[in-house]
C-alpha positions in Angstrom: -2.6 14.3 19.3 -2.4 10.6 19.5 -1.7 9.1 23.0 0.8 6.1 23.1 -0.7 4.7 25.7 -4.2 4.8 25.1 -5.4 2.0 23.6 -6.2 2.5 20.0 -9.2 1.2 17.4 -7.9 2.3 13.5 -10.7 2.1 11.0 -9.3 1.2 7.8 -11.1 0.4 4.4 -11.2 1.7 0.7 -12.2 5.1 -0.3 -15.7 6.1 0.8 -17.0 3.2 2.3 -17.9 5.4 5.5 -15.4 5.2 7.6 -15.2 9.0 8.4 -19.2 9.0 9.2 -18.9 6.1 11.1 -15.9 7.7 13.5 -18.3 11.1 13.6 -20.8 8.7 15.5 -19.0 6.6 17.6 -16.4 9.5 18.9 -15.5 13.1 19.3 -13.6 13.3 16.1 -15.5 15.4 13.2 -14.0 13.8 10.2 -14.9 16.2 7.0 -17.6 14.4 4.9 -18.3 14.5 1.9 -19.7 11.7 -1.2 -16.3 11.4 -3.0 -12.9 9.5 -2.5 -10.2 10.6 -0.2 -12.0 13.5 1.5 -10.1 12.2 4.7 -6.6 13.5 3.7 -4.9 12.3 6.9 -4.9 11.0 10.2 -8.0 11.9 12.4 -7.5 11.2 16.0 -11.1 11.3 18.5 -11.9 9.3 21.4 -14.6 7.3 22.6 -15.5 7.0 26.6 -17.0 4.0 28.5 -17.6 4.8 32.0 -14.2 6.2 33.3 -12.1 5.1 30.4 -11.3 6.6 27.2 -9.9 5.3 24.1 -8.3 7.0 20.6 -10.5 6.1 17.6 -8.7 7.1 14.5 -9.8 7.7 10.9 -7.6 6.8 8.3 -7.7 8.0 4.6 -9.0 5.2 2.1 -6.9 2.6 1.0 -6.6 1.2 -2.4 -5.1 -2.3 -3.3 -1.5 -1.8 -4.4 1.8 -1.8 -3.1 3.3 0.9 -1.0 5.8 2.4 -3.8 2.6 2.9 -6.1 0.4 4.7 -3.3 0.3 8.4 -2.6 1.2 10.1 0.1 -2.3 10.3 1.2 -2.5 6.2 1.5 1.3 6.0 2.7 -0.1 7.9 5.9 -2.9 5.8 6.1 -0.9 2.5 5.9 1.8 4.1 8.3 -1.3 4.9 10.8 -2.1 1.2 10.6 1.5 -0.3 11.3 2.2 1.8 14.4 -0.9 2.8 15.8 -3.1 0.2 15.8 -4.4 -1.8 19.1 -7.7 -3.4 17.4 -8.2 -2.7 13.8 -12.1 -2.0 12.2 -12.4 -3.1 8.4 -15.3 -1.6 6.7 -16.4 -3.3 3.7 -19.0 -1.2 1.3 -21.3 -4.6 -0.2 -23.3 -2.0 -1.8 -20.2 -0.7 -4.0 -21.6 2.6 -3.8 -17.9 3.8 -2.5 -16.9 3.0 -6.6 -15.1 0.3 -5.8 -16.3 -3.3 -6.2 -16.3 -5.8 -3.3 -13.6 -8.5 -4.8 -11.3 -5.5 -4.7 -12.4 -4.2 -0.9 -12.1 -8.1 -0.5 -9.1 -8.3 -2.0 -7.1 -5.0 0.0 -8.7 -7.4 3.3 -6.8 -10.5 2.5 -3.6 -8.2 2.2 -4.3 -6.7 5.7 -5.1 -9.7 6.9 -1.6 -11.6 6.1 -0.2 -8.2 7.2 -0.9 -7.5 10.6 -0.8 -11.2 12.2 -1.5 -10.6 15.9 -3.8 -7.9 15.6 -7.6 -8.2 16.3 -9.2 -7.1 12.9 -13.3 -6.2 13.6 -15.0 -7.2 9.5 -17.7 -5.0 9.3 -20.2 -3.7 6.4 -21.5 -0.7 5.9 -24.0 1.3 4.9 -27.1 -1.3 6.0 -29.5 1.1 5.0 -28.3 0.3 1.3 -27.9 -3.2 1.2 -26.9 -6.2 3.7 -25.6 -9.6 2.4 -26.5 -11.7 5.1 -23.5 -13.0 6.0 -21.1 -13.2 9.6 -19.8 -9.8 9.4 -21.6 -7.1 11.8 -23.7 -5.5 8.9 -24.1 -1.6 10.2 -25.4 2.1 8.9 -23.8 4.9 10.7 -26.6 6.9 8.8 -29.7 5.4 10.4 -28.0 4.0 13.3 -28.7 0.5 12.5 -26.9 -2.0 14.7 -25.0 0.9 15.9 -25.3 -0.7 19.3 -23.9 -4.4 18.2 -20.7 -2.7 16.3 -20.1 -0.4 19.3 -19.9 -3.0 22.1 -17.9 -4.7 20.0 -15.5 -2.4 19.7 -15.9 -1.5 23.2 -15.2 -5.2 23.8 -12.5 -5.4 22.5 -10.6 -1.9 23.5 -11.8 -3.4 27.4 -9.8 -6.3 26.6 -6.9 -4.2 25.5 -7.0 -2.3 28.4 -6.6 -4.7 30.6 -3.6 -6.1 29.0 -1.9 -3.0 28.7 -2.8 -2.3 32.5 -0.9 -5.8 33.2 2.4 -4.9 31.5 3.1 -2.1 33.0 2.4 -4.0 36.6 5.0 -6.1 35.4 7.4 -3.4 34.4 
């Protein structure tokens, strides 16, 4: 079940780009996984612990680029996942296009979350590093081999602190 209160990472991301192996690592969830599109057929909920804390990590079924009337109810859960749920959002981008899905398109659905969610940290990263990495700014990661594993889960961990923290000071105010 997800928890209001605790603060929330959504991974978010086209079709098989490895979001649901990448939440098997980093959490208690176990997302099924398998090597086609839209294995995840809803909202996975697990949780991550740092220290005394905990935090909700959810999976959400791949998106595809196109408006909300022309997406199934698979991707209308996803996007509804993302509009209420999210604290800190993680983007994975498959460079490698082994998902099926070329990177102007996973580019593309980005931008669109991007202009859509103003006000919420978005975490870019790329996947499957064991593949291929392109050398540029975003935190280039494998969930398979564990490569930089460490680097995209402090800054998630980061992040979620920060969260936290401002979540804790609200309700002092309140």
């Amino acid at each position: 079940a997800v928890e209001p209160d605790t603060p929330t990472i959504v991974v978010a991301g086209f079709p098989n780009v490895g979001k649901s192996n990448l939440v098997t690592v980093l959490s208690s969830a176990e997302p099924e996984i398998a090597p086609y599109p839209f294995t995840t057929k809803g909202v996975i909920v697990g949780h991550i612990k740092d220290d005394w804390r905990k935090y909700q990590i959810i999976d959400t079924p791949g998106l595809l680029d196109r408006e909300f009337d022309k997406r199934n109810a698979i991707e209308k859960q996803a996007v509804l996942a993302l509009r209420y749920l999210t604290d800190v959002m993680l983007f994975v981008i498959d460079p490698s296009e082994s998902c099926g899905f070329p990177r102007e398109m996973q580019e593309r659905l980005l931008a669109t979350i991007k202009d859509s969610f103003t006000g919420v940290t978005i975490i870019e990263a790329e996947s499957k590093a064991d593949i291929m990495k392109t050398g540029g700014d975003r935190i280039c990661f494998s969930a398979q081999s564990g490569e930089n594993m460490d680097i995209l889960t402090g800054r998630i961990l980061e992040e979620l602190r920060y969260i936290a923290r401002r979540k804790a000071a609200e309700a002092q105010i309140e």
